[in-house]
C-alpha positions in Angstrom: -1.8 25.1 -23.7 -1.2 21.9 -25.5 -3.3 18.5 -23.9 -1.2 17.1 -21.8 -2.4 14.2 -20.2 -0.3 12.6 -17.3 -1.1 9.8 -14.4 0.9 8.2 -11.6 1.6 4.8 -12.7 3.4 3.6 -10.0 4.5 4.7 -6.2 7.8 2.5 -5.1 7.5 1.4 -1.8 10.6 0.0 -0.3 10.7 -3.0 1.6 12.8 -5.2 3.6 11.6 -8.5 1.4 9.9 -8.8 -2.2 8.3 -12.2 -1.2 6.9 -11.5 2.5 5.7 -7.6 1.7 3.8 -9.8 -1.5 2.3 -12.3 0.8 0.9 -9.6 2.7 -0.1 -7.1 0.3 -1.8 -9.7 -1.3 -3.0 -12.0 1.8 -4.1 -9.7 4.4 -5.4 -6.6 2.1 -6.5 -8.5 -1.1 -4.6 -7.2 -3.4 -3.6 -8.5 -6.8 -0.6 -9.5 -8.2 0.1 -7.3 -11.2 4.2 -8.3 -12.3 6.9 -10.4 -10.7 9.9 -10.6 -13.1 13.0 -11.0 -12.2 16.0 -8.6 -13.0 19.1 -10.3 -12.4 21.0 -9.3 -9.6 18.8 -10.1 -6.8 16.2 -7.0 -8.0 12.5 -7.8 -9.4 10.1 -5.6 -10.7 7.1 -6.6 -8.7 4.3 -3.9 -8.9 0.8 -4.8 -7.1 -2.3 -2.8 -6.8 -5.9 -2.9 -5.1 -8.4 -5.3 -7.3 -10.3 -3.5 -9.6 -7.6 -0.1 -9.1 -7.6 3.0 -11.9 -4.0 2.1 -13.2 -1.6 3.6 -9.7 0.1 0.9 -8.7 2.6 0.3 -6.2 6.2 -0.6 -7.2 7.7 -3.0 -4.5 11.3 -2.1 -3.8 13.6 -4.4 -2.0 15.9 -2.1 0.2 19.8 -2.8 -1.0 22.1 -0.3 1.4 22.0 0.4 4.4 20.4 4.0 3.7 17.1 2.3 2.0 16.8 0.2 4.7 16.4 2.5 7.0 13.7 4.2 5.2 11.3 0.6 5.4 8.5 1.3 7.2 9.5 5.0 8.1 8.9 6.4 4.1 7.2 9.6 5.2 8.4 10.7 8.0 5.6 8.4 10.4 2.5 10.9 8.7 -0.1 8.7 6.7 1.9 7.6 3.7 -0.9 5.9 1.6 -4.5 6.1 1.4 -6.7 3.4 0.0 -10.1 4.6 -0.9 -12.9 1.9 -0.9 -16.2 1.6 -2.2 -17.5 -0.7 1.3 -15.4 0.5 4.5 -16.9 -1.9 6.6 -16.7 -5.0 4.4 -12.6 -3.9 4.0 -12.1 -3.0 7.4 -13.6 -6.5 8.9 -11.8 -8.4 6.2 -8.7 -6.5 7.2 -9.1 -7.2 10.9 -9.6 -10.8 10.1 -6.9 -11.1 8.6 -4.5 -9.4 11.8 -3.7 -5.6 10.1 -2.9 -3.8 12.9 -5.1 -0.5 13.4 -3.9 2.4 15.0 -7.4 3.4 16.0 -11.1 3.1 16.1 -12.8 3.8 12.9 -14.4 7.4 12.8 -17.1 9.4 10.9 -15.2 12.5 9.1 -17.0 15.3 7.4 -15.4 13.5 4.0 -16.2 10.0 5.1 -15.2 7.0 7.1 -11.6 6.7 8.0 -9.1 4.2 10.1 -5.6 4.1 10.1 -4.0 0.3 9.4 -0.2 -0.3 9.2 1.1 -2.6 6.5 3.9 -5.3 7.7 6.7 -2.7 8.0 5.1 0.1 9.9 3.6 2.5 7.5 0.9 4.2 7.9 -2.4 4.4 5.7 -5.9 5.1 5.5 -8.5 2.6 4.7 -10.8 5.8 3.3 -14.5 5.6 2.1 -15.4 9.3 0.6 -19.0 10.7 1.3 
């Protein structure tokens, strides 16, 4: 078999606005900035990912029909869409709180490691994961 060597680089995430879904991605959860150009058009290519990530980042789509639209905040189907793994759960998660994430639970002690689920601005779900 030849080497093949493949990564995710990006994962689009739709969203109703390029400039409030970076304000939060970047506000509330602390992530970085990455690329804001613009397109033309009314599109940018705005990608953003956790400080310190391995390369995935996340491609910030603005919806532009009425069918993408109705996917913001809804993207998979209301199961966990996203999971962002962290090296201090409990420095994240009180950061996270400060800063008004809304939780969909109490944080809990899995065989695999700490978990909560948070919802970013438009309703999808994640986990806010620390591995054993």
């Amino acid at each position: 078999m030849p080497n093949i060597k493949q990564h995710i680089g990006s994962v689009a995430l739709v969203v109703e606005n390029y400039d409030d879904a970076i304000a939060f991605y970047t506000q509330k959860l602390g992530f970085d900035l990455i690329e804001d150009t613009d397109l033309d058009n009314g599109k940018r290519w705005v990608l953003i990912a956790p400080p310190n990530s391995n390369g995935t980042n996340l491609l910030l789509a603005q919806a532009s029909n009425p069918q993408q639209l109705d996917s913001v905040g809804n993207q998979s189907g209301g199961r966990v869409f996203l999971l962002l793994h962290t090296n201090d759960f409990w420095r994240d998660y009180q950061m996270m709180q400060q800063q008004g994430v809304k939780f969909n639970e109490q944080p809990r002690e899995e065989a695999y490691g700490t978990v909560v689920v948070f919802e970013d601005l438009y309703g999808n779900k994640w986990d806010l994961l620390q591995l054993n």
